[in-house]
FIDO-118535 format. One line per 8 residues: for each residue x, y, z of C-alpha. Coordinates in Angstrom, 3 decimals, decimal comma. Layout:
<nodes>
X/Y/Z  ... .
</nodes>
This chain:
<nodes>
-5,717/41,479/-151,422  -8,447/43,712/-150,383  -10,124/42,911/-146,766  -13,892/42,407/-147,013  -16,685/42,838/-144,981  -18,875/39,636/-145,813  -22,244/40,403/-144,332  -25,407/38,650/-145,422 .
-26,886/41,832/-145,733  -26,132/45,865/-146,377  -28,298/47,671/-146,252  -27,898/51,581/-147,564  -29,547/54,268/-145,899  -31,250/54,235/-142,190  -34,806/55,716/-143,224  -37,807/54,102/-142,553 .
-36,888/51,360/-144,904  -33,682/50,802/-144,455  -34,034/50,687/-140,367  -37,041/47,949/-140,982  -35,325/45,974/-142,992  -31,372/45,843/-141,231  -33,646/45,508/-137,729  -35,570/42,164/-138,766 .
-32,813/40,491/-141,152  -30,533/40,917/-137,540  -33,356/39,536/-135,194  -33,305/36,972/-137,679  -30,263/35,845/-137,027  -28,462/37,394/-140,303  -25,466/39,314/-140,203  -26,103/43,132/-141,524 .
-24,489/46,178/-141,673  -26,170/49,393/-142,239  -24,501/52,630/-143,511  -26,128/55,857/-142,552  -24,043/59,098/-143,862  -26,840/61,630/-141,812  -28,928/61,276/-139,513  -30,663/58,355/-138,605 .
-34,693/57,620/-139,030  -34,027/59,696/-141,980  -37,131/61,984/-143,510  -39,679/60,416/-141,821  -38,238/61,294/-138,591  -36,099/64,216/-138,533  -37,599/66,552/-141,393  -40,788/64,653/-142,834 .
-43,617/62,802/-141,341  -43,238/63,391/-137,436  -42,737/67,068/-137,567  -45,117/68,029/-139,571  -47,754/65,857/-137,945  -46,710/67,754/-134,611  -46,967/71,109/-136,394  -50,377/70,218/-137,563 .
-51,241/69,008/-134,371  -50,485/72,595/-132,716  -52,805/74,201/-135,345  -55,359/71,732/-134,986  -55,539/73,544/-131,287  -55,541/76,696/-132,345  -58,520/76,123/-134,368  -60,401/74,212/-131,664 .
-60,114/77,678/-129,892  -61,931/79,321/-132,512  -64,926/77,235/-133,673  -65,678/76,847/-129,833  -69,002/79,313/-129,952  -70,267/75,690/-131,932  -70,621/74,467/-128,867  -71,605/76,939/-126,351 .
-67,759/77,461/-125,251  -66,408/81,233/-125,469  -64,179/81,486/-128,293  -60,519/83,344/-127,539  -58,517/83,859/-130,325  -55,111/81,707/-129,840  -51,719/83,176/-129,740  -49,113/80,828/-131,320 .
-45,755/81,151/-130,000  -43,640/79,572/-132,792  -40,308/78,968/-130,407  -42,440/76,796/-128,026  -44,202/75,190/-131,109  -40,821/74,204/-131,875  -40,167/73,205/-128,759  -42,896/70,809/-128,732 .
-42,056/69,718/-132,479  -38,519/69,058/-131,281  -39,795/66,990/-128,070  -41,903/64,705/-130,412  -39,014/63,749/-132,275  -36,516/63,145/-129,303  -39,164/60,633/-127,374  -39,221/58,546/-131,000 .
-35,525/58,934/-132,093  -34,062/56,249/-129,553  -36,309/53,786/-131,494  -34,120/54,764/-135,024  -30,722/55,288/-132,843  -27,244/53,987/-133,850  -26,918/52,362/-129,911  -30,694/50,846/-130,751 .
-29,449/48,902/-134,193  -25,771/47,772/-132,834  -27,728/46,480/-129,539  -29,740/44,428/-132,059  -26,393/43,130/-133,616  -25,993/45,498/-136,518  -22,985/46,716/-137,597  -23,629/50,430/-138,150 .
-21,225/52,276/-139,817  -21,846/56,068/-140,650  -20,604/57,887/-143,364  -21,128/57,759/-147,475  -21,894/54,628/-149,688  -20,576/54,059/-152,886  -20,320/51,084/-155,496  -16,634/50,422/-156,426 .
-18,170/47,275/-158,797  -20,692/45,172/-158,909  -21,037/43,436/-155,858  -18,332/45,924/-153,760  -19,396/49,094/-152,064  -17,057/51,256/-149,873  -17,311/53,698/-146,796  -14,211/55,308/-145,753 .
-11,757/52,954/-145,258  -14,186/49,977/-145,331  -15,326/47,416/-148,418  -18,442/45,448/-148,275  -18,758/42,061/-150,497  -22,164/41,526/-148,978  -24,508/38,631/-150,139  -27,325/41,364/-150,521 .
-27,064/44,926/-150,563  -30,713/47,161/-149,836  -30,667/50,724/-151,367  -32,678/52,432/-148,913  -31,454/55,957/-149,773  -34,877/58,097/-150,132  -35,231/61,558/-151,448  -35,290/65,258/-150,919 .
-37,042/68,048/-151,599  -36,380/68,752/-155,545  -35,456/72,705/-156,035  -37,056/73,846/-159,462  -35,020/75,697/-162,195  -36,804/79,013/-160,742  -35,292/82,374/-162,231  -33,619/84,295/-159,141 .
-34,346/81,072/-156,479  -30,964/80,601/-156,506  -29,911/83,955/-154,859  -33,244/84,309/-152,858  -33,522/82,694/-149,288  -36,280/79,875/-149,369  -37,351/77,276/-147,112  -38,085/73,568/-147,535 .
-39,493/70,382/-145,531  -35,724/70,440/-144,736  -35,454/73,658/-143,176  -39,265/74,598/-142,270  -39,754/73,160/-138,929  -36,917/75,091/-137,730  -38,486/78,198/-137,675  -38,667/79,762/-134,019 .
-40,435/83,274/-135,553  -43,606/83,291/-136,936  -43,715/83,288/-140,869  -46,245/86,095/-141,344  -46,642/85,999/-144,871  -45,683/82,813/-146,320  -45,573/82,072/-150,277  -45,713/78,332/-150,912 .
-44,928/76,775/-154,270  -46,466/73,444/-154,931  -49,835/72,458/-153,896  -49,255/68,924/-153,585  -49,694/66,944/-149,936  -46,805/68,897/-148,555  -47,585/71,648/-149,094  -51,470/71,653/-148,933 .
-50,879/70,306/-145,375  -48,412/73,086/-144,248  -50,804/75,881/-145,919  -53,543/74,855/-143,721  -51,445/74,488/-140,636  -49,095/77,888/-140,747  -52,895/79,639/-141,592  -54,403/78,036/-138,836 .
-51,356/79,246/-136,451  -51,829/83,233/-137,690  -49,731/83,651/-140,525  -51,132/85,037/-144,046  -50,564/81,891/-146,399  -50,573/82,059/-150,355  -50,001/78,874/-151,744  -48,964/78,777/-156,079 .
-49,315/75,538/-158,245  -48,772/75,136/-161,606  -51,477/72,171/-162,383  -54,689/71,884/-160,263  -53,544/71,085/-155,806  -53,722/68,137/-154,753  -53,896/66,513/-158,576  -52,940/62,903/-157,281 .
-56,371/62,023/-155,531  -59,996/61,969/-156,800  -60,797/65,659/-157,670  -64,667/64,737/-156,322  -63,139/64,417/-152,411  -60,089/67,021/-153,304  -62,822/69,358/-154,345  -64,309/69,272/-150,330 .
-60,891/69,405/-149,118  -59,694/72,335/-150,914  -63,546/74,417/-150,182  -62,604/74,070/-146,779  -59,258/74,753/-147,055  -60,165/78,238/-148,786  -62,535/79,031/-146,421  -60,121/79,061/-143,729 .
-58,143/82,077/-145,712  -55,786/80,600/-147,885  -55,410/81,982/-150,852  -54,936/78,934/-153,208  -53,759/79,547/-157,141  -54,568/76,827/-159,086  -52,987/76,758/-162,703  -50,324/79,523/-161,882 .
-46,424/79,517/-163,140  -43,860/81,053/-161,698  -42,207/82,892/-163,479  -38,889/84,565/-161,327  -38,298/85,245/-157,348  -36,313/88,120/-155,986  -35,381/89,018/-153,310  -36,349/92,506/-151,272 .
-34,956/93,953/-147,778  -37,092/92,304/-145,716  -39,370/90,396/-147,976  -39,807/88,135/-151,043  -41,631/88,793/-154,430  -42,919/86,127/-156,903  -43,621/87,003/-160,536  -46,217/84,747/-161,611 .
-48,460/84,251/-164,536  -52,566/83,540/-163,600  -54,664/81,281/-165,838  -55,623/83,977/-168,261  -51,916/84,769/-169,040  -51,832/88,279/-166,927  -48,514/88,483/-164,784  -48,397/89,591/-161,249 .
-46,502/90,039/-157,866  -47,169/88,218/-155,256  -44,932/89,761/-151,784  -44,339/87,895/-148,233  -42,009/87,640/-145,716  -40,991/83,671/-146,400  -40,906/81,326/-149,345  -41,715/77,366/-148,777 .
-40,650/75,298/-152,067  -42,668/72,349/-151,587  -42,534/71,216/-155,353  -41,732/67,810/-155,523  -39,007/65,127/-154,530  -35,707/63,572/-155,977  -34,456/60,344/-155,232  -30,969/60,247/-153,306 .
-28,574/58,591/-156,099  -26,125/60,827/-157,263  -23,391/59,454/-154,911  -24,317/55,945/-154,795  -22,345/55,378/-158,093  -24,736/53,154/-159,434  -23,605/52,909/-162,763  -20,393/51,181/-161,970 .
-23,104/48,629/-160,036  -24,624/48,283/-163,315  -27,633/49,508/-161,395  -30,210/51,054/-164,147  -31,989/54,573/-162,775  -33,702/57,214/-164,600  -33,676/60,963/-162,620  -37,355/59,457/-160,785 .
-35,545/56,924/-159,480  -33,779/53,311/-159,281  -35,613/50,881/-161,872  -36,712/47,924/-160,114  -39,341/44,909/-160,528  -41,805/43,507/-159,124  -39,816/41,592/-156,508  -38,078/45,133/-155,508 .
-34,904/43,735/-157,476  -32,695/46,128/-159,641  -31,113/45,184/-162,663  -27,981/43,544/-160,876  -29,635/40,626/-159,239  -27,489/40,895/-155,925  -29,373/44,667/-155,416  -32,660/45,919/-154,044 .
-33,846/48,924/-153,720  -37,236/50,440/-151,517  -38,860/53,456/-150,718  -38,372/56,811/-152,288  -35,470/55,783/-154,054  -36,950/53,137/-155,943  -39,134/55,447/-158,829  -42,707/54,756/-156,845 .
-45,540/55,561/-154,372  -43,362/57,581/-151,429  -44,545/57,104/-148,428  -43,180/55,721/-144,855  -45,503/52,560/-145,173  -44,660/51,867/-148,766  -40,968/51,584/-147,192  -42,111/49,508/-144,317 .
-44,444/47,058/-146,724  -41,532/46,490/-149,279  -38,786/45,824/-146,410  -40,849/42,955/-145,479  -40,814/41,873/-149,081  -37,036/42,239/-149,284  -36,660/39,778/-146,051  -39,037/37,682/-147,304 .
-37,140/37,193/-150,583  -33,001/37,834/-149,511  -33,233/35,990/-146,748  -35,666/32,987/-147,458  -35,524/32,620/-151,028  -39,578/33,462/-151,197  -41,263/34,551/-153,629  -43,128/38,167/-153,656 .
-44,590/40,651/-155,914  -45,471/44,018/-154,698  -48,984/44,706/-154,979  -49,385/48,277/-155,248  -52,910/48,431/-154,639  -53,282/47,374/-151,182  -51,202/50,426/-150,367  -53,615/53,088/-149,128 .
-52,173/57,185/-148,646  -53,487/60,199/-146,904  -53,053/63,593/-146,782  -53,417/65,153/-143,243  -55,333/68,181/-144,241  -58,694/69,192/-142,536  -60,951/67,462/-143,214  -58,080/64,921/-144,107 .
-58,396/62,911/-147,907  -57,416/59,189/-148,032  -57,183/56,867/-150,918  -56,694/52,645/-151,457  -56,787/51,192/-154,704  -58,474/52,472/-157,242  -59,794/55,490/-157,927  -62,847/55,899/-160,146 .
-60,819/57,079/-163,065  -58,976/54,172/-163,057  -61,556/52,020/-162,708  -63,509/53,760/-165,781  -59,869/52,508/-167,739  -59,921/48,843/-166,934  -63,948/48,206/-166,910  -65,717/50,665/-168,802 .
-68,921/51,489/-167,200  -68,948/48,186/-165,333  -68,572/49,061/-161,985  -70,250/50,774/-159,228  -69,693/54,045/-157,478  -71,041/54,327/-154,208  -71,204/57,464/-151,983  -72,426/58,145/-148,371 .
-72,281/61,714/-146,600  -71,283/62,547/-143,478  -73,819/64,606/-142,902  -75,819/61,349/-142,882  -73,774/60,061/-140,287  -74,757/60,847/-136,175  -71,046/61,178/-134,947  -69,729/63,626/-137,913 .
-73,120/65,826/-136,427  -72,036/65,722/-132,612  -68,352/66,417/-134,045  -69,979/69,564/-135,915  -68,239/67,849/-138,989  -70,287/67,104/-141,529  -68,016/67,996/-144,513  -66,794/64,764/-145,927 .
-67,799/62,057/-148,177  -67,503/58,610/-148,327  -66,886/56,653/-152,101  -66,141/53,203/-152,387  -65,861/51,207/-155,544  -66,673/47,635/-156,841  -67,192/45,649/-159,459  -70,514/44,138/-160,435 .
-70,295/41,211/-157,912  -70,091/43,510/-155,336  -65,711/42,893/-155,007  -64,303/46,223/-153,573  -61,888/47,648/-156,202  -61,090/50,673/-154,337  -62,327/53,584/-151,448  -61,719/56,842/-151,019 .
-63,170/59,271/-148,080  -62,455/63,058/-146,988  -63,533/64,355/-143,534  -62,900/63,594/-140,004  -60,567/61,020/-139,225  -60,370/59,642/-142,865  -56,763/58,314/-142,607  -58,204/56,434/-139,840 .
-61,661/55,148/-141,953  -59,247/54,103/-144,878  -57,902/51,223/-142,759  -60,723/48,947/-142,799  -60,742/49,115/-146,513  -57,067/48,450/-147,001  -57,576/45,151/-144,990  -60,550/44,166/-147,271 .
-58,471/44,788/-151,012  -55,703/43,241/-149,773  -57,784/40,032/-148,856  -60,156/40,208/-151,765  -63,274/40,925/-149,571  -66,966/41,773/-150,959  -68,978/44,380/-150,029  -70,821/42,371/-148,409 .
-68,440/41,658/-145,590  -69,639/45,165/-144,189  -73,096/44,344/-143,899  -72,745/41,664/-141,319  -70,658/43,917/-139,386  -71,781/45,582/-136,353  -70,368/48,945/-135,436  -71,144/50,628/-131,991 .
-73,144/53,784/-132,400  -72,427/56,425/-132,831  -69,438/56,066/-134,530  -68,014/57,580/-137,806  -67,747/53,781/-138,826  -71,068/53,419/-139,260  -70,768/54,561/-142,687  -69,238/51,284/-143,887 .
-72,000/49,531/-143,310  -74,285/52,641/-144,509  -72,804/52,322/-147,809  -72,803/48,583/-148,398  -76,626/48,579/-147,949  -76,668/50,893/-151,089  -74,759/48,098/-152,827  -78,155/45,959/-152,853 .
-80,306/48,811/-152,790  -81,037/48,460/-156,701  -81,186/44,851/-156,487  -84,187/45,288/-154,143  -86,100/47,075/-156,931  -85,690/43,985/-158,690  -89,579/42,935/-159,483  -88,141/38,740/-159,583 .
-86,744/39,857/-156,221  -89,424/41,446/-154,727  -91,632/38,688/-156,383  -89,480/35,827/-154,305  -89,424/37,757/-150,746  -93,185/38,285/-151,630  -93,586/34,535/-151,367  -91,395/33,843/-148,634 .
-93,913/35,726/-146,333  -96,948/33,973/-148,080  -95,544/30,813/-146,996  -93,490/31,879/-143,819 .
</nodes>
């Protein structure tokens, strides 16, 4: 007979997820075992988030340098030395790695085990030499970057997320395909840092937020010199002595060649199952993903899965959010349901875009024209005008009672401005709540509060209203 490993809980895959989920079950007190076959912290750390937050940090510089004649500083133009860019992208993830490290997890009691996961039945999986009859098993697995069916890719060198923040020479021309998050974000920052960026996508960029803040985004984007196609196919890559051409069709059907030094595939992302055997788990997945519920639960009862993997939104916090759902649940019994619109995303552009909830499409679905739009510029705000950035806008949505169904904002520091409007779907505030707020001046904040004025703005034209405060001052 077979010799088990009987944990309470195995987790697969040492990603964002995975790591928050095997580090509180074992402070918990429950026995885990996590099975990493790469490296660990997994996308986030090592070829997603982190790096390319440092890389846009570096260009961020570089274009400080430039708009300094804005405020009476002598511009010099910057000269971006991509090997000590690396450097510094390299540093960044070294001081966080230790927090995701295999000597981190086993000093926290977990069993780590490296190498590849696979289901030998329903309740079994393997790794090397070792089986696992857990309690609970966590499929935690993620994705990577999905390679289209591209004539000539195959035999033409091309970078990814995987493979770009290696780079130690300076891409000079660089062809990106995909104008998603990705790689809007790494157009802006590889421009930014001197190198001539063309970036080709087959729909309209950035097609997952409102086009109304997307549209700011992208003006400022192009301003900045890259040269976005919108509504382009590729048609074939091939590859030159020293350089790359892309055949590509334009809107009005007329082919052309587009030439650079490097290519950056930045189409998309496919979830890590291949290997997992899931079928023998009795595991149902389509190629977006695992299929789970609303509990996080797959179609064999003893199996989660989160994050990427798991056919959703794919983002570090979504990971994070659902790990505490999985504890919750595996370990306690508890019940949860994942509410996927308290979940708020950005993209790290400049001016940066951020979304929770709905958007005002969606909205338009589910009530018609019963809701409210409401919109406040930057440019009406006293900070954004110090800053000298006054591009960016402000939309938050609500239903008639004034409940806020959703928020979106582009401009400075909009990942950060989402926040406060996360916290108030997820606890079913009004708009109200942001009129009896105070916010120190001057602050980009202050446009909460700007915009839930304009909530009862309408409401003051009332005549019964004005008729009532009218007769509160008679008789004050």
């Amino acid at each position: 007979m077979a010799e088990y490993l009987k944990p309470d809980l195995c987790v697969i895959g040492a990603g964002s997820g995975g790591l928050s989920v095997a580090a509180a079950a074992a402070q918990l007190g429950a026995a885990v075992i996590l099975i990493e076959r790469a490296k660990m912290g997994g996308d986030c750390l090592n070829t997603g988030c982190v790096p390319s937050k440092a890389l846009i940090a570096a260009a961020t510089r570089a274009q400080l340098m430039r708009t300094a004649p804005d405020f009476g500083i002598q511009a010099e133009e910057p000269k971006p030395n991509f090997g000590r860019i690396n450097d510094h992208i390299k540093q960044v993830i070294a001081g966080i790695a230790p927090n995701d490290s295999v000597e981190r997890f086993r000093g926290l009691g977990v069993n780590v085990i490296e190498g590849e996961a696979r289901f030998i039945d329903k309740r079994t999986v393997q790794v090397g030499n070792e089986q696992i009859r857990a309690r609970r098993f966590v499929i935690a697995t993620g994705s990577r970057p999905m390679v289209p069916p591209i004539p000539g890719l195959a035999d033409a060198p091309f970078l990814t997320n995987e493979t770009i923040f290696e780079q130690r020479r300076k891409p000079s021309d660089l062809i990106i395909v995909g104008g998603g998050p990705i790689g809007m974000e790494l157009a802006q920052a590889h421009q930014r840092l001197g190198c001539s960026v063309t970036v080709l996508e087959m729909a309209e960029p950035l097609a997952n937020d409102d086009r109304e803040l997307t549209d700011i985004a992208l003006r400022h984007i192009r301003r900045e010199g890259v040269d976005i196609r919108a509504n382009t196919k590729v048609l074939e890559v091939k590859k030159k002595a020293r350089a790359i051409s892309v055949d590509v069709e334009n809107p009005d059907g007329e082919v052309e060649t587009i030439v650079g030094t490097h290519l950056l595939i930045a189409a998309g992302r496919v979830p890590n199952i291949e290997r997992l055997n899931l079928d023998t788990a009795k595991v149902e997945h389509t190629k977006r993903g695992i299929t789970i519920n609303d509990a996080l639960k797959t179609s064999n009862r003893r199996i989660y899965a989160i994050g990427d993997v798991a056919s959703g939104l794919q983002f570090t916090h979504v990971a994070g959010y659902q790990a505490g759902l999985v504890i919750r649940n595996a370990l306690f019994g508890l019940s949860v349901k994942q509410n996927r619109q308290i979940i708020p995303w950005a993209t790290y552009t400049d001016p940066a875009i951020a979304q929770v909830g709905m958007n005002e499409e969606d909205a338009r679905q589910k009530y018609g024209d019963k809701f409210r739009v409401l919109r406040w510029s930057f440019d009406e705000n006293d900070r954004a005008r110090a800053e000298r950035q006054t591009d960016g806008l402000l939309k938050v949505l609500t239903d008639n009672s004034g409940k806020i169904l959703g928020a979106g904002v582009v401009g400075l520091h909009a990942d950060e401005l989402i926040n406060m409007y996360a916290f108030a779907i997820a606890n079913d505030m009004k708009i109200s709540a942001f009129t009896k707020m105070v916010s120190p001046y001057p602050t980009l904040f202050e446009v909460a509060k700007r915009i839930s004025i304009e909530f009862y703005k309408d409401k003051l034209d009332n005549p019964l209203l004005k008729g009532l405060i009218a007769l509160n001052r008679l008789f004050a």
